[in-house]
N, C-alpha and C positions, 0 to 999 in steps of 0.2 A: 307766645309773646306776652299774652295779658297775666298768664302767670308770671312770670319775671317780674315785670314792672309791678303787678301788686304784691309781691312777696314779700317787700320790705314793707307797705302800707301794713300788713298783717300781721309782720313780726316774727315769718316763717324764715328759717336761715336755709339755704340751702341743700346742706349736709340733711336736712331734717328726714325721717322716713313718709312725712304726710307732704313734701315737698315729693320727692322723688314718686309716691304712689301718683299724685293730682297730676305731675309730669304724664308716666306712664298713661293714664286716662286720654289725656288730651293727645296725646300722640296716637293710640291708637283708634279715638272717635277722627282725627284729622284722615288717617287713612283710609278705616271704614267708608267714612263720608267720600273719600275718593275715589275707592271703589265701586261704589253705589253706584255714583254719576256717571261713572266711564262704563258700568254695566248696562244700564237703564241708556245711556246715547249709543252704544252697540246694538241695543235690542230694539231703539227703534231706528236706525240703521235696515237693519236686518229685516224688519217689517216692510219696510218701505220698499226692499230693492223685494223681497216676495211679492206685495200689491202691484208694484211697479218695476219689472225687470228690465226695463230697456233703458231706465232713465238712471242719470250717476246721482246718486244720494252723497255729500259727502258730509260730515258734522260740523263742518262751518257753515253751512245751508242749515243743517239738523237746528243748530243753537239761535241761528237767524231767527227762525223759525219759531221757536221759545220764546228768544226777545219778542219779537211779532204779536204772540199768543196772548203773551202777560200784559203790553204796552194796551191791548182790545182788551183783556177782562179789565185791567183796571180802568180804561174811559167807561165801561161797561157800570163798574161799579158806582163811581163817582154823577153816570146817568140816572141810577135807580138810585142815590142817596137823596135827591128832594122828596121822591116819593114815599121813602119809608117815613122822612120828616113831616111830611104831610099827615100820614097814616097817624101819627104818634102825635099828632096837634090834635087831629080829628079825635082821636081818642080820650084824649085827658081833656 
């Protein structure tokens, strides 16, 4: 979509060959990357019901769980940012 709407910003006409190759690109990192994700929430699927067999894993738990992870590193982070700021007063 961001190629579209910038391709007139750029001056690229459609029919172009560096129009159609940057198409291609993006179409196939879009899938890659969809791959990846669906690989990578399979596999720890799979880990989980191996650790844990009796219990139903399913990937809306899995992705919960992600959100969950990210929402704590990032209060995590924004915890430990006075102290780097400190660190970095004390030093200069």
């Amino acid at each position: 979509m961001f190629l579209f709407v910038l391709s007139f910003y750029f001056g690229l006409p459609w029919r172009s060959h560096i129009f159609g190759i940057a198409l291609g690109f993006g179409v196939f990192a879009t899938v890659e990357l969809r791959l990846r994700v669906s690989a990578m929430l399979a596999t720890v699927v799979l880990h989980g019901r191996i650790v844990m067999p009796g219990a139903r894993i399913s990937v809306g738990r899995v992705t919960d769980a992600c959100e969950n992870l990210i929402q704590g590193l990032v209060r995590l982070a924004g915890l430990q940012g006075p102290t780097y700021a400190s660190r970095v007063s004390a030093a200069i």
